[in-house]
C-alpha positions as semicolon CSV with decimal commas, in nm:
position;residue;x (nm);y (nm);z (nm)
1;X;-3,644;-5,408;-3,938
2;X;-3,770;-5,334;-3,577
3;X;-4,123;-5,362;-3,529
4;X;-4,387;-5,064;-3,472
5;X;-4,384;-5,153;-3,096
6;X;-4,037;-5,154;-3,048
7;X;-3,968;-4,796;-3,185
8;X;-4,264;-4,641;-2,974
9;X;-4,107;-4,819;-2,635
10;X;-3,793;-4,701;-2,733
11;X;-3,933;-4,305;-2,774
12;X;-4,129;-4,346;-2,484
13;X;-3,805;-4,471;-2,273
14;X;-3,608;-4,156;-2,426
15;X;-3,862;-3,887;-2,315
16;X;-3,898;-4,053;-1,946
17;X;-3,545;-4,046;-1,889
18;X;-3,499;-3,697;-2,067
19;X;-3,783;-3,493;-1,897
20;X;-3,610;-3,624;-1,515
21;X;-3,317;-3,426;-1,644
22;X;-3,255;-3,127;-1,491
23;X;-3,004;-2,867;-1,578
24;X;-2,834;-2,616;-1,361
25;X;-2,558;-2,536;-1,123
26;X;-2,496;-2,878;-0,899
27;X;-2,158;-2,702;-0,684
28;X;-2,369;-2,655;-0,321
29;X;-2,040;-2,386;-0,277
30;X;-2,154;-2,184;-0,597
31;X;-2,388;-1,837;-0,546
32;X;-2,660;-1,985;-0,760
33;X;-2,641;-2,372;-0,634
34;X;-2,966;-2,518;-0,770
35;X;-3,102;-2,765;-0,546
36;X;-3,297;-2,971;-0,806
37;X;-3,082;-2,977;-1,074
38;X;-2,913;-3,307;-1,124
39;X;-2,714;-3,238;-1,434
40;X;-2,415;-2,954;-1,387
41;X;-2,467;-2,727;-1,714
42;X;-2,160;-2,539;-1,654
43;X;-2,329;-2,259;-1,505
44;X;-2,159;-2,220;-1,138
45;X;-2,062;-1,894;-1,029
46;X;-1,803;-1,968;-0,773
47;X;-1,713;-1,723;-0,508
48;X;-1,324;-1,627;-0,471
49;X;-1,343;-1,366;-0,181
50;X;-0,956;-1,444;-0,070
51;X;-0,848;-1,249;-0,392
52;X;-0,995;-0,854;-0,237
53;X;-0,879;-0,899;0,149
54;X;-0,633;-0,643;0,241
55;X;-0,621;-0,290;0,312
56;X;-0,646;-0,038;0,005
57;X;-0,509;0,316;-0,023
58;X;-0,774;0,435;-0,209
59;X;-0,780;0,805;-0,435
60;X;-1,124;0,903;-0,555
61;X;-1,223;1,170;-0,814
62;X;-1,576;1,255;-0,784
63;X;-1,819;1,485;-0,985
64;X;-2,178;1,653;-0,816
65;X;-2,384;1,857;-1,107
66;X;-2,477;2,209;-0,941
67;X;-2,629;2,520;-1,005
68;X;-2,303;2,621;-1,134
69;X;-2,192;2,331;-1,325
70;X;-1,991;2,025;-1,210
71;X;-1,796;2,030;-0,880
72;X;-1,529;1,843;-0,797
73;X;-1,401;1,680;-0,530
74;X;-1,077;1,470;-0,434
75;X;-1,077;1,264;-0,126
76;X;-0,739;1,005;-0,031
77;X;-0,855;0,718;0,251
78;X;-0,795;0,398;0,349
79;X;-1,048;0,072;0,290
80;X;-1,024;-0,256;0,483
81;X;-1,157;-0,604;0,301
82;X;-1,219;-0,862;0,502
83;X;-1,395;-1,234;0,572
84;X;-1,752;-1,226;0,625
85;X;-1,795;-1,454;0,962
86;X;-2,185;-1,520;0,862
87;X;-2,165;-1,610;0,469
88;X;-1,862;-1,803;0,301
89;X;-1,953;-1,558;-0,013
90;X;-1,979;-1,269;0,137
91;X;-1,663;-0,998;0,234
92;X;-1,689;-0,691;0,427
93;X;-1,560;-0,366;0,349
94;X;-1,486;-0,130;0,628
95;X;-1,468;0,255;0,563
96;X;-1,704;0,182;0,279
97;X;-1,648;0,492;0,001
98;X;-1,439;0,717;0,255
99;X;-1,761;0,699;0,509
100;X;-1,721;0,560;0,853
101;X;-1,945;0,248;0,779
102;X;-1,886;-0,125;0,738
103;X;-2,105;-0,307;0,494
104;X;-2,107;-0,678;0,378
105;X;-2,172;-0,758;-0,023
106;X;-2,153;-1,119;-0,244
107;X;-1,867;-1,172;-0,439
108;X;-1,836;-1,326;-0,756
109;X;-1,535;-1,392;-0,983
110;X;-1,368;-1,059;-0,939
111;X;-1,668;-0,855;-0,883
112;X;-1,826;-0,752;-0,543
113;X;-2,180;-0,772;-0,622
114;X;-2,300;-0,413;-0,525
115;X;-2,689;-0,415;-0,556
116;X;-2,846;-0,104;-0,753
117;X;-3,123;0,055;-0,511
118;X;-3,359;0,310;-0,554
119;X;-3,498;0,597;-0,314
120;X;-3,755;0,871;-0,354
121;X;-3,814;1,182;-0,218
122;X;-4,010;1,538;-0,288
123;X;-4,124;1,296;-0,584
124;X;-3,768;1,224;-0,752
125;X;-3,656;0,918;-0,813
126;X;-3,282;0,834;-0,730
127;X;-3,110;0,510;-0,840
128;X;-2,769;0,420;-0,719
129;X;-2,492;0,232;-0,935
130;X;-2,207;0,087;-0,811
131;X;-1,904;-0,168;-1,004
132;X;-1,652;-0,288;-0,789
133;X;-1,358;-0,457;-0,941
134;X;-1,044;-0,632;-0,879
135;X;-0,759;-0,685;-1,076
136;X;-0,414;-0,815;-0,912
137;X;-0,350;-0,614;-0,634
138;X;-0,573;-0,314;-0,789
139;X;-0,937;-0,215;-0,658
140;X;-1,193;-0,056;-0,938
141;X;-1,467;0,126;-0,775
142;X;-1,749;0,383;-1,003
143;X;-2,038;0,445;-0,863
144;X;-2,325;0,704;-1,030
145;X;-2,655;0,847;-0,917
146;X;-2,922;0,933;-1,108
147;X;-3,196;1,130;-1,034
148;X;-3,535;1,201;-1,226
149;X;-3,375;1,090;-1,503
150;X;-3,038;1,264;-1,519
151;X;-2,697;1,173;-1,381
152;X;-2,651;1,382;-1,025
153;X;-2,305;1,269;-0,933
154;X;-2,072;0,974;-0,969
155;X;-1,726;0,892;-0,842
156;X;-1,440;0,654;-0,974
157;X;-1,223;0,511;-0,663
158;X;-0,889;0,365;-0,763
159;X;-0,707;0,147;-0,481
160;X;-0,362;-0,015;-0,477
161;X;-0,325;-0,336;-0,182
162;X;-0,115;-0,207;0,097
């Protein structure tokens, strides 16, 4: 039988070595790379930004409410994805939603990580929603606005990999 003294050393040692565990992503090439963990917990979110470069011949459908309902409009373009020089998780999309802008998002999995902003003005408050997703050679793209409350427009964007 093991003495009184023995058992409270050996739940002492147990706690010390348990409480200078840390859990958490320990991959310094994942998005959310923790620093002080020192056990991996299978968390990583590895970026794999080689799967969306290429040029897409995108088709959009989009819907803006009105004074007379819901109008529609079609628009057929082009969209470049490329290597972001200044962040290995990062890609750049060039003609961004059929405008003639180049912006730079995260990537994760097969998502590009599109962040939801908000805006106000004459005291509404308008949050934009975007999903980007790829699948094969096959670009997913909705985006929706909503103002003071109730949807004002949204688009789905369909692109095929040149």
């Amino acid at each position: 039988m093991l003495q009184p003294r023995v058992i409270i050393c050996l739940v002492l040692f147990s706690v010390v070595l348990y409480s200078c565990r840390t859990d958490g992503c320990t991959d310094p090439n994942a998005l959310n790379y923790n620093t002080d963990a020192n056990t991996d917990d299978g968390s990583c979110i590895l970026c794999n930004r080689e799967i969306f470069y290429g040029t897409y011949n995108m088709h959009s459908a989009c819907f803006q409410i009105s004074s007379s309902g819901w109008d529609t409009s079609y628009a057929d373009f082009a969209m470049v994805i490329y290597a972001d020089s200044l962040n290995s998780c990062k890609v750049k999309i060039n003609n961004y939603f059929n405008h003639n802008i180049t912006v730079s998002h995260f990537v994760s999995e097969n998502n590009i990580l599109v962040p939801t902003y908000s805006s106000q003005t004459s005291g509404w408050i308008t949050n934009y929603y975007n999903t980007i997703v790829v699948s094969g050679d096959t670009l997913y793209i909705h985006t929706s606005t909503v103002s003071d409350g109730h949807q004002t427009n949204y688009c789905d964007m369909i692109g095929i990999k040149q």
